[in-house]
C-alpha positions in Angstrom: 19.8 34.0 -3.5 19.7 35.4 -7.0 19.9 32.9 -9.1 20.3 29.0 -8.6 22.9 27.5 -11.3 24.1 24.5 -9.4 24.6 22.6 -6.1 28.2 22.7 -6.1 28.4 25.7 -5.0 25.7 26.0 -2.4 26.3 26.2 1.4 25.1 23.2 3.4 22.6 26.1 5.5 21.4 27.4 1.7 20.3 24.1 0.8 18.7 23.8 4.3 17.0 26.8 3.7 15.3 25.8 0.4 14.3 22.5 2.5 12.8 24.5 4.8 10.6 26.6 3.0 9.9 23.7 0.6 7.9 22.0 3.3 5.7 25.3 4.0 5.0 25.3 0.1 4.3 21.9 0.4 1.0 22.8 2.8 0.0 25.0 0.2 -0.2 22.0 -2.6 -2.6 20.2 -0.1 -4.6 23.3 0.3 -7.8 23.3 -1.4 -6.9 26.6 -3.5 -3.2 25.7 -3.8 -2.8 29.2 -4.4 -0.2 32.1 -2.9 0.5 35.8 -3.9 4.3 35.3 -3.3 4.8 35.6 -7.5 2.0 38.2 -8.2 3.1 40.5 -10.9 6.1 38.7 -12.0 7.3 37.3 -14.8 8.5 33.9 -15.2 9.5 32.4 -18.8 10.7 28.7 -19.3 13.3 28.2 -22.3 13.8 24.3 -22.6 16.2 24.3 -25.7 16.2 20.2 -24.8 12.5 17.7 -24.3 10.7 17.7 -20.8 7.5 16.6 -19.3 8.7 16.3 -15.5 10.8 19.1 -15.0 8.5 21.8 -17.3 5.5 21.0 -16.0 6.5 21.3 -12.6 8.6 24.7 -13.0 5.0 26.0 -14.7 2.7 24.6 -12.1 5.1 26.2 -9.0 5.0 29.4 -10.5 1.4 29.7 -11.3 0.5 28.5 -8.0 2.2 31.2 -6.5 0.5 33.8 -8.9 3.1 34.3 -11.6 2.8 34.9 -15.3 4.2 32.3 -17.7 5.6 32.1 -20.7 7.2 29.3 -22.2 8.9 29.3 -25.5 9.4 26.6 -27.9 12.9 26.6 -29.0 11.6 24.4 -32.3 9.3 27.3 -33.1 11.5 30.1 -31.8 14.0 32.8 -33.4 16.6 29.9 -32.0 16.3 28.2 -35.8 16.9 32.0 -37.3 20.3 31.4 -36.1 19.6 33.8 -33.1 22.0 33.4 -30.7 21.8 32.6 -26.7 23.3 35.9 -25.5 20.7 37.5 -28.3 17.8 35.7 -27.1 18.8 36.7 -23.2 19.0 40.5 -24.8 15.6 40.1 -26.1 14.2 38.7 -22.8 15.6 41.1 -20.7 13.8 43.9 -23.2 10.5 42.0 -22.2 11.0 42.6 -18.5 11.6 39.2 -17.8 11.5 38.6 -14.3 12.9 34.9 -13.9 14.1 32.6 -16.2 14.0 28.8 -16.0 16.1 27.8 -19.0 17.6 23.9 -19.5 20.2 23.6 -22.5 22.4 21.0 -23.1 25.5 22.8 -23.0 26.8 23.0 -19.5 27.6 26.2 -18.1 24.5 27.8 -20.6 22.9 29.0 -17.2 25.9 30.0 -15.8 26.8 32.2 -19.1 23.6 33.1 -19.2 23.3 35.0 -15.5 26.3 37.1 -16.3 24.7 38.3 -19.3 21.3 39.3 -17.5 19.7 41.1 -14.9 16.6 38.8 -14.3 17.4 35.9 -11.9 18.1 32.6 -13.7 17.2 29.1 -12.3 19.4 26.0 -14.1 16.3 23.4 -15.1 19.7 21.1 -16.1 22.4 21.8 -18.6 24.4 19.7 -20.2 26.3 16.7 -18.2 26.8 19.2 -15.5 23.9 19.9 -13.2 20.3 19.5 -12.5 19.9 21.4 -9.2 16.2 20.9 -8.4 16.0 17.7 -8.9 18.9 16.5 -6.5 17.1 18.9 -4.1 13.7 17.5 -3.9 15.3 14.1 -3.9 16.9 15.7 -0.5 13.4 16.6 0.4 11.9 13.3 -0.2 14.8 11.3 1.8 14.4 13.6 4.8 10.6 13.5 5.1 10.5 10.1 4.6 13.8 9.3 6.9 13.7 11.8 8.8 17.2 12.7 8.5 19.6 14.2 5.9 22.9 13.5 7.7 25.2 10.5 7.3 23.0 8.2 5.4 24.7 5.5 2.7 23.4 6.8 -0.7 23.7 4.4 -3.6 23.9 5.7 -7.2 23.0 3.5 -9.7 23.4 3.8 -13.3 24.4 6.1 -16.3 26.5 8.1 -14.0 28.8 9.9 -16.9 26.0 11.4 -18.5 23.6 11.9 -15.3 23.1 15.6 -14.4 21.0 14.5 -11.8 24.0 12.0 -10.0 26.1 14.9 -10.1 24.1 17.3 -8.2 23.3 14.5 -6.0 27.0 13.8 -5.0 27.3 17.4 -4.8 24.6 17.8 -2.4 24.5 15.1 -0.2 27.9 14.9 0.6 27.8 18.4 2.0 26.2 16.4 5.1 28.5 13.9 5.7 26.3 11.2 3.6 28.6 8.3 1.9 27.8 7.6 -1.4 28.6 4.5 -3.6 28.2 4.6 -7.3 27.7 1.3 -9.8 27.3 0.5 -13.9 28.9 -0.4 -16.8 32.6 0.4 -17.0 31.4 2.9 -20.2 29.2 5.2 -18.5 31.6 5.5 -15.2 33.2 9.1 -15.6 36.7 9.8 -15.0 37.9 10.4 -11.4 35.0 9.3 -9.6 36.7 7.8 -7.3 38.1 11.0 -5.8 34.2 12.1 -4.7 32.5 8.1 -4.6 33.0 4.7 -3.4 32.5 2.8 -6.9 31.1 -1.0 -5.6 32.4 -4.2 -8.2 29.0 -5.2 -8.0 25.0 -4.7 -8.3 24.6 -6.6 -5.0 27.2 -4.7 -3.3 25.8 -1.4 -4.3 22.8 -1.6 -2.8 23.1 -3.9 0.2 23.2 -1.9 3.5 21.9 1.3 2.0 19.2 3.7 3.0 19.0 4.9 0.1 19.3 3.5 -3.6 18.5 6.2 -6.5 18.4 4.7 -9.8 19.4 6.6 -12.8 17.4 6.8 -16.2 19.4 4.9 -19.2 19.9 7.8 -21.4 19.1 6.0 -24.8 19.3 9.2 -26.9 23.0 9.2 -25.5 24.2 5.9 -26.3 24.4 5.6 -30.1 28.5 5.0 -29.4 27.8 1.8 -28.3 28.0 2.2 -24.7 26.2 -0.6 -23.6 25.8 -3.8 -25.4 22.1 -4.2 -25.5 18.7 -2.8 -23.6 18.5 -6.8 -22.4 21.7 -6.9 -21.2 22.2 -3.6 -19.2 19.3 -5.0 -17.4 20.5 -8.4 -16.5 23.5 -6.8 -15.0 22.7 -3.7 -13.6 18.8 -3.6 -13.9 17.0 -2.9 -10.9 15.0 -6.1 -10.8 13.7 -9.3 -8.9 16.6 -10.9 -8.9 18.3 -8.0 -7.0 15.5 -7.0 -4.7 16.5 -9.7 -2.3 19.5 -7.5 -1.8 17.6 -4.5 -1.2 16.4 -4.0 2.5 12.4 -3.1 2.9 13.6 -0.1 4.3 16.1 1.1 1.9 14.0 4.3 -0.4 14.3 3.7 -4.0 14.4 6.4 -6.0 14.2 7.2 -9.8 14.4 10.9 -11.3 12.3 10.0 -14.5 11.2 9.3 -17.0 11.3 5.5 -16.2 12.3 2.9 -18.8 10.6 0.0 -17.8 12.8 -3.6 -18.2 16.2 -2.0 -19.1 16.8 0.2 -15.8 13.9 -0.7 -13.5 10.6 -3.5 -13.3 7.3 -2.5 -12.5 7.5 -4.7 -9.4 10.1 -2.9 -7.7 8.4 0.4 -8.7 5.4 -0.9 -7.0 7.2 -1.0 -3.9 5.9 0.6 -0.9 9.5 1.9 -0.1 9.9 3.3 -3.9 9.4 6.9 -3.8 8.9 8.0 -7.5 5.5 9.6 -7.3 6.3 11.3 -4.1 9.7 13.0 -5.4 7.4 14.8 -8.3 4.9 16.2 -6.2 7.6 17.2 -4.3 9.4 18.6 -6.7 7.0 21.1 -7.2 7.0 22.0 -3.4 10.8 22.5 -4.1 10.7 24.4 -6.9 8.4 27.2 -5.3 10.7 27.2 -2.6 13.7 28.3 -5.1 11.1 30.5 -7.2 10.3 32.2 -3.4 13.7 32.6 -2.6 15.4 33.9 -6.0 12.5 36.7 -6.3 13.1 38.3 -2.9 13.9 42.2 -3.0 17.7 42.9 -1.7 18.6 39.3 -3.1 22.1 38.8 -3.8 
């Protein structure tokens, strides 16, 4: 694996293979050094064109555990705002001997443009509407170590599915084995045709009643300023993750949130402090994941 751009179009044994190694990086983090040679005397650069605590912090942190060198550029403070463009600014990293790049953009397809334009190995942190890779794996990670199982689970996705990078590489992911998934919210952030890859339930309570699994999508506030939702206090009435629909919500059933959380419009504190609510756990884990992928796109006689 050279690069990873998307879970669309991995096999079902590739993403069992990232798994895999994910939960031998994952003895590493409770080392005591939390340190491995794997990355010594590469390069790894991080070009976030959009904002990220989560995601950036996590790429860094994998790859200096394993011994890489980082870079991460500031688009805000970069050649970007000279008007350079993104096939220029791959030119110029490639010129640096850039060894990986982690790059989100919000265009979809950047990545995707982006490693057919280099020789370095590219890794899609999210673009656009399209696909956040990593994340839908190590919430794959998280349901099968807490589970047990990957296969033939009912998933519920709950939320701002149009605009949620992370839903889609869900869907793409877990129904590669065999899981059902259900997807609920407002009428205006339901995309076109998702009927053709997800059941989509008429209701909050029948959504998430009988599932093992419930992940709960992040209101994208910076993306509703066309009125897609009536009001913060009304999205979470309706389709809020609250007290009122917790009764629906077996003790058993993982919730799961990709973050950042918006506390009282998509979420309440009470279910977060759940014993079956995973969010903590899917961000350490996301760094066990991500050293997987930064393991397995850096190996000689990768294709």
């Amino acid at each position: 694996m050279k690069h990873l751009l998307g879970l669309k179009d991995l096999s079902k044994e590739e993403i069992l293979k990232i798994l895999n190694l994910a939960k031998d990086m994952k003895l590493i983090l409770k080392s005591e050094t939390k340190k491995t040679p794997h990355l010594q005397g590469y390069s790894a650069v991080l070009l976030f064109y959009e904002n990220s605590t989560r995601t950036r912090t996590s790429f860094e942190l994998a790859a200096k555990f394993m011994g890489a060198n980082t870079t991460s550029i500031s688009v805000v403070t970069s050649s970007v705002q000279k008007g350079e463009s993104l096939l220029d600014t791959v030119r110029t990293l490639e010129a640096l001997k850039t060894d990986i790049l982690i790059v989100r953009h919000s265009f979809s397809g950047a990545p995707h443009f982006i490693a057919k334009n280099c020789s370095f190995s590219v890794i899609n942190a999210g673009d656009g509407m399209n696909e956040h890779p990593t994340q839908a794996l190590l919430d794959m990670f998280t349901i099968r170590e807490r589970l047990g199982k990957l296969e033939n689970l009912k998933v519920a996705i709950i939320g701002d599915i149009l605009h949620s990078r992370v839903a889609r590489s869900n869907i793409w992911g877990l129904k590669k084995f065999g899981n059902e998934i259900t997807v609920y919210g407002p009428q205006t952030l339901l995309p076109p045709f998702i009927d053709k890859f997800a059941n989509v339930a008429s209701s909050l309570e029948e959504a998430v009643t009988n599932k093992d699994v419930v992940i709960d999508l992040r209101i994208q506030l910076e993306r509703q300023k066309r009125g897609l939702i009536s009001s913060k206090y009304e999205y979470y009435k309706f389709f809020g993750l609250n007290e009122d629909i917790s009764k629906f919500i077996s003790k058993d059933t993982l919730i799961m949130h990709p973050g950042p959380v918006n506390r009282g419009v998509e979420i309440s504190s009470d279910i977060m402090n759940l014993p079956n609510c995973t969010i903590e756990e899917q961000v350490t884990n996301g760094i066990a994941v991500r050293m997987a992928v930064l393991y397995l796109c850096t190996r000689k006689g990768a294709s």
